[in-house]
C-alpha positions as CSV (number, residue, x, y, z in Angstrom):
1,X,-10.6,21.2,30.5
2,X,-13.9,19.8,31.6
3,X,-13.5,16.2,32.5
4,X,-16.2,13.8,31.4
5,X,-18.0,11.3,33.6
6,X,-16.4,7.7,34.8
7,X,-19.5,5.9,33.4
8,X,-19.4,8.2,30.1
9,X,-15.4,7.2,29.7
10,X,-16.2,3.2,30.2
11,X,-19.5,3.5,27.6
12,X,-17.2,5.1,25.2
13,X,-14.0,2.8,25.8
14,X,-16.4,-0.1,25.5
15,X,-18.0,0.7,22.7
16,X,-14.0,0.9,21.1
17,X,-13.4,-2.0,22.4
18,X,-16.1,-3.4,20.6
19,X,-15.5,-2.1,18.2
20,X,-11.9,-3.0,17.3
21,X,-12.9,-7.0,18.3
22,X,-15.5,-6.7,15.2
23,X,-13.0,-5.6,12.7
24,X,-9.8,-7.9,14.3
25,X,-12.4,-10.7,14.2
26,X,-12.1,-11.7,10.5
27,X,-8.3,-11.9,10.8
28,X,-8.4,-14.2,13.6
29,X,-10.6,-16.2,12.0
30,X,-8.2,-16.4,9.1
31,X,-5.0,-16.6,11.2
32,X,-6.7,-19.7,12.9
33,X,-8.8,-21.4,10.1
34,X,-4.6,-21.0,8.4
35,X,-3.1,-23.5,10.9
36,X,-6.1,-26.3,11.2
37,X,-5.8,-29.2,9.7
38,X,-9.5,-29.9,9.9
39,X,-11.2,-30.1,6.2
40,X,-14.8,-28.8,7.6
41,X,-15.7,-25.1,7.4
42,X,-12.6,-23.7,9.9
43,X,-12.5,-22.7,12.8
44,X,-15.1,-24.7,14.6
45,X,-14.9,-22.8,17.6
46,X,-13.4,-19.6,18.6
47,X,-10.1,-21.5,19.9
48,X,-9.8,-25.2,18.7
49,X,-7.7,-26.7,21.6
50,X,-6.6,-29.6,18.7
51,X,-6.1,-30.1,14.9
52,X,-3.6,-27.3,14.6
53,X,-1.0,-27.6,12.1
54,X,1.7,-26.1,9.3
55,X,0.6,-28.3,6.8
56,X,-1.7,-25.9,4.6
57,X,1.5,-23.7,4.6
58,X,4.0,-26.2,3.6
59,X,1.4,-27.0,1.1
60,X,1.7,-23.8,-0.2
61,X,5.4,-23.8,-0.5
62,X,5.3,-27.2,-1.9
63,X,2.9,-26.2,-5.0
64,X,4.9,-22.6,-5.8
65,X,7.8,-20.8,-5.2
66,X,7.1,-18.6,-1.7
67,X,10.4,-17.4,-1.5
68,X,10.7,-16.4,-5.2
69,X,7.2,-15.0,-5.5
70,X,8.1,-12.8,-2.4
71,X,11.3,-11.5,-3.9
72,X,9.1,-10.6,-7.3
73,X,6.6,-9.0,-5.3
74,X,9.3,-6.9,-3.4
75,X,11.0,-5.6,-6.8
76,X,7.6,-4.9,-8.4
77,X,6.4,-2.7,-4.9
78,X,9.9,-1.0,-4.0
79,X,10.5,-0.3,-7.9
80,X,6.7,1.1,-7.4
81,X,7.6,3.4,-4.3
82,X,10.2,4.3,-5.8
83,X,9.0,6.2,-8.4
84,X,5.7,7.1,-7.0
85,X,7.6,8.6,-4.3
86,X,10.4,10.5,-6.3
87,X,7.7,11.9,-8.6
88,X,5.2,12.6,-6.0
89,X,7.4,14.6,-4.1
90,X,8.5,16.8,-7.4
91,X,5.0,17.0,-8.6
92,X,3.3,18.0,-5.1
93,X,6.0,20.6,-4.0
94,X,6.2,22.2,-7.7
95,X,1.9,22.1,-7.7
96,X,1.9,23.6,-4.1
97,X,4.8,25.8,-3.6
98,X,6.2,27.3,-7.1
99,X,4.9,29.5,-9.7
100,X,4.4,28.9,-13.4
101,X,2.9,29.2,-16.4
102,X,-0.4,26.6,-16.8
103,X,-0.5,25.8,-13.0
104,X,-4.1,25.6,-12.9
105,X,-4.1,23.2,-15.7
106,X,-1.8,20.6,-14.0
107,X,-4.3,20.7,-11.2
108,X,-7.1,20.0,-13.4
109,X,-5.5,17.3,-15.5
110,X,-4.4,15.5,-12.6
111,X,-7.9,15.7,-11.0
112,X,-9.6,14.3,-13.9
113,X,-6.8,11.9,-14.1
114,X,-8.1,10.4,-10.7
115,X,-11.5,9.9,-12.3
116,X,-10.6,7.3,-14.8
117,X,-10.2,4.0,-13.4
118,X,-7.4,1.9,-14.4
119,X,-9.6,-0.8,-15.8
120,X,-10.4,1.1,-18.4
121,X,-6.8,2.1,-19.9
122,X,-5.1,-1.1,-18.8
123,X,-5.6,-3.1,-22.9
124,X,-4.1,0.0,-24.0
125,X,-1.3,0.3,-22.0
126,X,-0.3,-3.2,-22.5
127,X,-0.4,-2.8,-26.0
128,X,2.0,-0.4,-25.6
129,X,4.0,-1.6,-22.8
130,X,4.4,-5.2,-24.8
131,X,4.4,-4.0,-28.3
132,X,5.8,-0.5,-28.4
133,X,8.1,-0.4,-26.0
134,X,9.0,-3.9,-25.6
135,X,9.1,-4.5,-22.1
136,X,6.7,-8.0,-21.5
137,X,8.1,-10.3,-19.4
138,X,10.2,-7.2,-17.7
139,X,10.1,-6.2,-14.2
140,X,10.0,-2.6,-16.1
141,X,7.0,-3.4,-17.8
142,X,4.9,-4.2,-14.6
143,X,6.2,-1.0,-12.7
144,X,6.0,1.8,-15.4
145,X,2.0,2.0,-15.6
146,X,2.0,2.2,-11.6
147,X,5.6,5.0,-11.4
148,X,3.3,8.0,-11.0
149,X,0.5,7.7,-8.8
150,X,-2.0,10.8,-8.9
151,X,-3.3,10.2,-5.6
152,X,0.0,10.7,-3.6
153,X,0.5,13.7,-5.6
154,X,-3.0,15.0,-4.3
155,X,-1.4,13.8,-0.6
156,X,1.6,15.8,-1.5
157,X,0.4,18.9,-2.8
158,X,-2.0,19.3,0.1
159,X,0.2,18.9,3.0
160,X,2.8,21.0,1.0
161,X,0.1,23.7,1.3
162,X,-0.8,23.0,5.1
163,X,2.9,24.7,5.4
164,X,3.4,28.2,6.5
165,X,4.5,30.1,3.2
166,X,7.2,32.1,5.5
167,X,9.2,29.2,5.7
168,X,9.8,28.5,2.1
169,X,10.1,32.7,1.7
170,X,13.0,33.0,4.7
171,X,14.8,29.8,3.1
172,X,14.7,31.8,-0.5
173,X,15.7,34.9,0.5
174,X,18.6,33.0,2.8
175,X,20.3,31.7,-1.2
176,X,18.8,28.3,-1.2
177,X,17.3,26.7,-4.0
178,X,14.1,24.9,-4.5
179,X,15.7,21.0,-4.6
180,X,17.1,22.6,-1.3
181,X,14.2,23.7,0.3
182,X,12.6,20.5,-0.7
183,X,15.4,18.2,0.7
184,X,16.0,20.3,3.8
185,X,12.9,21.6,4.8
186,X,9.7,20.2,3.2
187,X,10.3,16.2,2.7
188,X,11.3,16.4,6.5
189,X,7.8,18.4,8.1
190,X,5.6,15.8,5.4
191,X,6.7,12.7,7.3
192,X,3.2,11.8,8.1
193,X,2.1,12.2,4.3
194,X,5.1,10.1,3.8
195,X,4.0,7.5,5.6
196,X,0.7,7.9,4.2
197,X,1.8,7.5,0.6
198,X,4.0,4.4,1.1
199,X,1.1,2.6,2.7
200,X,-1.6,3.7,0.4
201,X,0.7,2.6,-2.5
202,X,2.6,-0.3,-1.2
203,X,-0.9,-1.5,-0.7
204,X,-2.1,-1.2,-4.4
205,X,0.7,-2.9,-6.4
206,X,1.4,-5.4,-3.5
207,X,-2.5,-6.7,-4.3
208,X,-2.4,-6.0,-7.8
209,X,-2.1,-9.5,-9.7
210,X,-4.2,-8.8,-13.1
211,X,-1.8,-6.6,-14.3
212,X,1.4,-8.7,-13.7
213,X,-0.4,-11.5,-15.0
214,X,-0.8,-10.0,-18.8
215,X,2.4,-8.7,-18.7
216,X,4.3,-11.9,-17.7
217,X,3.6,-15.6,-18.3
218,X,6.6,-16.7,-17.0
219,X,6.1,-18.7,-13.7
220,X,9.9,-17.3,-11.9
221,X,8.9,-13.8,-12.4
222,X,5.1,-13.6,-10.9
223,X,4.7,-11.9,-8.0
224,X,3.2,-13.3,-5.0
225,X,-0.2,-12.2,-5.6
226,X,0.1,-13.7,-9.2
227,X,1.1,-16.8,-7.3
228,X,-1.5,-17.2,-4.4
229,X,-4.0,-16.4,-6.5
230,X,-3.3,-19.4,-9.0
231,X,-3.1,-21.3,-6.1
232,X,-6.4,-20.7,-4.6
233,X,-8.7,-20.6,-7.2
234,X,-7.2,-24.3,-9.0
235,X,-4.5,-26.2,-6.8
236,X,-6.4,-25.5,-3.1
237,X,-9.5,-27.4,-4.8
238,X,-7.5,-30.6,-5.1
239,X,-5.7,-30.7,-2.0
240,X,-7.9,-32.7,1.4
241,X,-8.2,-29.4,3.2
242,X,-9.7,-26.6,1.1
243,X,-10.6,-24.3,3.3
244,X,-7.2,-24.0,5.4
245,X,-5.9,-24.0,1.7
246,X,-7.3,-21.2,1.5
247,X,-6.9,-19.4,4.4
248,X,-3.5,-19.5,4.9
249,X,-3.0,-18.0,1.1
250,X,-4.8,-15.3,2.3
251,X,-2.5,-15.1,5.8
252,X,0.7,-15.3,3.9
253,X,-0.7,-12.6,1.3
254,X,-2.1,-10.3,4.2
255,X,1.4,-10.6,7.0
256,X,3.4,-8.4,5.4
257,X,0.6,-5.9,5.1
258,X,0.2,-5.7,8.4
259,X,4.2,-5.9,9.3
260,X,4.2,-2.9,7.5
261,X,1.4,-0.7,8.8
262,X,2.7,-1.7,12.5
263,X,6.4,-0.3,11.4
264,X,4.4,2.7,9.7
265,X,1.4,3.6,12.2
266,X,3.8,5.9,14.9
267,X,4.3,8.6,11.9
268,X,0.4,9.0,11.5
269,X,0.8,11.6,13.7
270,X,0.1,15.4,13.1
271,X,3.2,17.2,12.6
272,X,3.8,20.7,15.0
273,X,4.0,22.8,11.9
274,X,3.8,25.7,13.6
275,X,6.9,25.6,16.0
276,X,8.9,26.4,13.3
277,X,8.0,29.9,13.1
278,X,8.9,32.8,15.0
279,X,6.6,34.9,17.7
């Protein structure tokens, strides 16, 4: 291969660099406004050598339940991966890689389904979520509406297709079934669409707090987002520092985003599909 210049390769690592400071910058400015105890607009400088503090935090946990919210928030999202996972999986291995009768259809429906934003079906599914079914004030009642999630059946279906068909054919012919196949051989060369999905849908529900909201007015079973969002737009008004009020609602709402997209960024990594085949 044809290597490039030195001065192309430190224009284009610079430029990176750059980059990466200009998106990192708004966290850091959020990670520090979080722990000063200054009530002005925070930080005052790019790294206050005084004022720093855990106040706003303890503020926080002094005004709502952190560790309760948290534990909501974690039943709500695994309950949510769970499902959109399981389903996902089925849905995007039967779409891609089996046969039947009104195939084409699915893959229409399911398209169109994307289209309509949830907005605009969320009064009606609460009707029937509270009313119908029964489930308000039910950890059941916030996950159902967010089980099956079309997009990580799109992920799915089309890394399920990126496979080489003789795969799934030598695996048939060899006696094993399609649960098999999927267990045994798919789920395990779609690790980066795995990844994918958990992180695009851990990232929905965990910042979803409208919908919790109607379906629960009980205070012990909001989720964090419910919480933090009470906090900030009434209690952080009345309290000496707003702005690090503030702030570090939006740092303890955004660290376990980013705790989870450090654990999950090594899989986003294209899989060697093809060393599984022959010749």
């Amino acid at each position: 291969m044809r290597k490039s210049h030195p001065i192309i390769t430190i224009v284009r690592y610079a430029l990176l660099v750059f980059a990466a400071v200009i998106f990192a910058f708004p966290f850091y400015f959020m990670v520090v406004g979080a722990f000063q105890s200054n009530p002005t607009n925070t930080p005052d400088r790019l790294l206050p050598l005084s004022g720093w503090t855990t106040g706003n935090f303890i503020n926080i946990n002094a005004r709502i339940d952190l560790l309760g919210s948290l534990c909501n928030s974690l039943i709500f999202v695994c309950g949510v991966l769970l499902g959109t996972v399981v389903f996902g999986l089925l849905a995007g291995y039967a779409v891609a890689r089996m046969d039947f009768r009104g195939k084409g259809v699915v893959w229409i429906l399911m398209l169109l389904v994307q289209m309509v934003p949830f907005q605009l079906l969320m009064i009606p599914l609460y009707v029937q979520v509270t009313r119908t079914y029964g489930l308000g004030d039910t950890y059941l009642g916030m996950i159902l509406p967010f089980a099956i999630n079309t997009t990580a059946v799109f992920i799915f279906i089309q890394f399920f297709k990126s496979l080489p068909a003789d795969i799934f054919e030598a695996a048939r012919v060899d006696g094993a079934g399609e649960l098999r196949i999927l267990w045994t051989i798919a789920i395990p060369m779609v690790r980066p669409a795995l990844a994918t999905v958990v992180l695009v849908t851990f990232i929905g529900p965990w910042n979803e707090f409208l919908w919790p909201f109607l379906i629960t007015k009980d205070v012990s079973m909001q989720p964090l987002a419910v919480s933090l969002a009470n906090y900030i737009s009434t209690v952080s008004q009345s309290v000496a520092n707003p702005n690090g009020a503030i702030l570090s609602g939006a740092a303890t709402f955004a660290f376990p985003v980013i705790v989870l997209f450090c654990l999950f960024q090594k899989y986003f990594v294209a899989s060697d599909i093809g060393s599984a085949l022959k010749g």
